[in-house]
DOZA-136281 format. One record per residue (C-alpha): residue in one letter; x, y, z. Coordinates in nm, 2 decimals, decimal comma, m for minus. Layout:
! DOZA-136281
PT   type     east    north       up
PT      a        X        Y        Z
...
END
This chain:
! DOZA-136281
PT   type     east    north       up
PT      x     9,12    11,15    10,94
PT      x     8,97    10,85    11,08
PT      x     8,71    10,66    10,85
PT      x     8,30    10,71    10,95
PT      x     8,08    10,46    10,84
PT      x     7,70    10,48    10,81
PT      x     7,44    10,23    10,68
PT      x     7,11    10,26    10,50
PT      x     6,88     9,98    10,45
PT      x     6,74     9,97    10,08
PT      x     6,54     9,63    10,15
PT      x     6,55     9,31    10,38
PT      x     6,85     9,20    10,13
PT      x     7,02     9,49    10,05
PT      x     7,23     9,76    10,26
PT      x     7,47    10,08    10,21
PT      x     7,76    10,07    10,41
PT      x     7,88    10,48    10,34
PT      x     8,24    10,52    10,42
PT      x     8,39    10,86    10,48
PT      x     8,77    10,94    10,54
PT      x     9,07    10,70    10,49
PT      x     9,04    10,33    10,47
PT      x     9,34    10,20    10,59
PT      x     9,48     9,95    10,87
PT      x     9,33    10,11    11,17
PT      x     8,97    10,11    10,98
PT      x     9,00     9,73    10,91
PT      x     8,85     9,63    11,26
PT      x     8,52     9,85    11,26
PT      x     8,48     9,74    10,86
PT      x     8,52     9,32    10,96
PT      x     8,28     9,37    11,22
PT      x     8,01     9,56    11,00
PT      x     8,05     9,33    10,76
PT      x     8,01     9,05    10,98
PT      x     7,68     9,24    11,10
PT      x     7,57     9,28    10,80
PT      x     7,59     8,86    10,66
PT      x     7,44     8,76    11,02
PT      x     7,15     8,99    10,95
PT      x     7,10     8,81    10,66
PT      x     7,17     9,06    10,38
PT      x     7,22     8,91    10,02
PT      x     7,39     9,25     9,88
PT      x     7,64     9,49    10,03
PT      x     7,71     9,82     9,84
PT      x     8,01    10,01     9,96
PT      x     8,00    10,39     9,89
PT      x     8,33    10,48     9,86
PT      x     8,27    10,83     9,71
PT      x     8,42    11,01    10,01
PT      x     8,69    10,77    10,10
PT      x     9,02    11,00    10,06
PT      x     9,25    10,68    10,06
PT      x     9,25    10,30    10,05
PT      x     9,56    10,07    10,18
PT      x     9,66     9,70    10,07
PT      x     9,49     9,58    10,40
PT      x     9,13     9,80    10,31
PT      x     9,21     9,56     9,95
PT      x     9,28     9,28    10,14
PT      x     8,94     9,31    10,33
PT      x     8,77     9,35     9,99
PT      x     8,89     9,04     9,88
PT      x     8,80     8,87    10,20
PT      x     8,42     9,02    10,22
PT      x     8,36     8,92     9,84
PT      x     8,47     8,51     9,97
PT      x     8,20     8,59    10,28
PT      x     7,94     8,69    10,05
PT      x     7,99     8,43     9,78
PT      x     7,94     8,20    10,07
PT      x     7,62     8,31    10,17
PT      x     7,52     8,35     9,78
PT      x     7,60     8,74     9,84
PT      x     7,71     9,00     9,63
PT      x     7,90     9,33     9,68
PT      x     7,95     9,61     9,51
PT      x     8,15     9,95     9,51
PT      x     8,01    10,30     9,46
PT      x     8,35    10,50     9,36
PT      x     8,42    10,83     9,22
PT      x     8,69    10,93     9,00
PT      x     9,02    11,00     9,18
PT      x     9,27    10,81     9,38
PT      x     9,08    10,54     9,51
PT      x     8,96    10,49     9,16
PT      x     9,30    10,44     9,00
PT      x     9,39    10,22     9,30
PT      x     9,09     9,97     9,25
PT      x     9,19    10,02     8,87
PT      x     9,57     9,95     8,91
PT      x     9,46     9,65     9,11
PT      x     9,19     9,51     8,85
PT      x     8,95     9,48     9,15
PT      x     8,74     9,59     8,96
PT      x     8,74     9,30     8,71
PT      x     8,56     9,06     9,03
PT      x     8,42     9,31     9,21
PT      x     8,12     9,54     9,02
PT      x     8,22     9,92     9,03
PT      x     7,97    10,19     9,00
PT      x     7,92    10,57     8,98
PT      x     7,68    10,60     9,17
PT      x     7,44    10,45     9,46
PT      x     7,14    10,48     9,24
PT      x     7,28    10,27     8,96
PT      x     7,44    10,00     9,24
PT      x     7,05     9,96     9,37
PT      x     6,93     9,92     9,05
PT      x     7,16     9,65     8,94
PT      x     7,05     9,46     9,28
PT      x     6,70     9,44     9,22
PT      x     6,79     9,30     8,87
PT      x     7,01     9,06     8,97
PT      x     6,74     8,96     9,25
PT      x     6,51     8,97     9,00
PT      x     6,72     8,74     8,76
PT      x     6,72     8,51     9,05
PT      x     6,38     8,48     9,14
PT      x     6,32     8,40     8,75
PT      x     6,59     8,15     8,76
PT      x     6,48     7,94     9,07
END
């Protein structure tokens, strides 16, 4: 199954990139460009909903790594939306998710971006 991707805008910082099917090597090329998309359009936050990915490769891992050093450049964040299941134990097995904030759900992702842009607002 080839990999869909859909977006929702939350706010003028913050977007949902939903990915459905596998996320492998011949998914790489449409992700890079969305996420390139995504830092030109000036969004601080990227949340990846990975609930019905199916299966993640070391080059999808790879491109994690690399969007997290895009973001951090731009003062971005991402996050992960994954359920439990194989892509689960794969972030797990990897530690990703020891850099990289993993949560159950969209809701609680969104919520944890307007208090981290709360926290910054406070803090500048």
């Amino acid at each position: 199954m080839v990999m869909v991707m859909s977006e929702q805008q939350v706010n003028s910082e913050v977007i949902i990139e939903k990915m459905v099917g596998r996320f492998d090597q011949t998914a790489c090329q449409e992700y890079k460009w969305r996420m390139d998309l995504a830092i030109n359009a000036g969004y601080r936050h990227i949340i990846l909903d990975f609930t019905d990915v199916t299966f993640i490769d070391s080059a999808a891992l790879g491109w994690l790594v690399v969007t997290q050093r895009k973001f951090g450049r731009v003062r971005g964040k991402m996050s992960l939306v994954v359920r439990d299941g194989f892509v689960r134990d794969i972030l797990n097995l990897t530690e990703i998710g020891e850099w990289l904030p993993v949560f159950p759900s969209q809701e609680e992702a969104v919520a944890d971006s307007q208090n981290v842009s709360a926290e910054e607002v406070r803090s500048e």
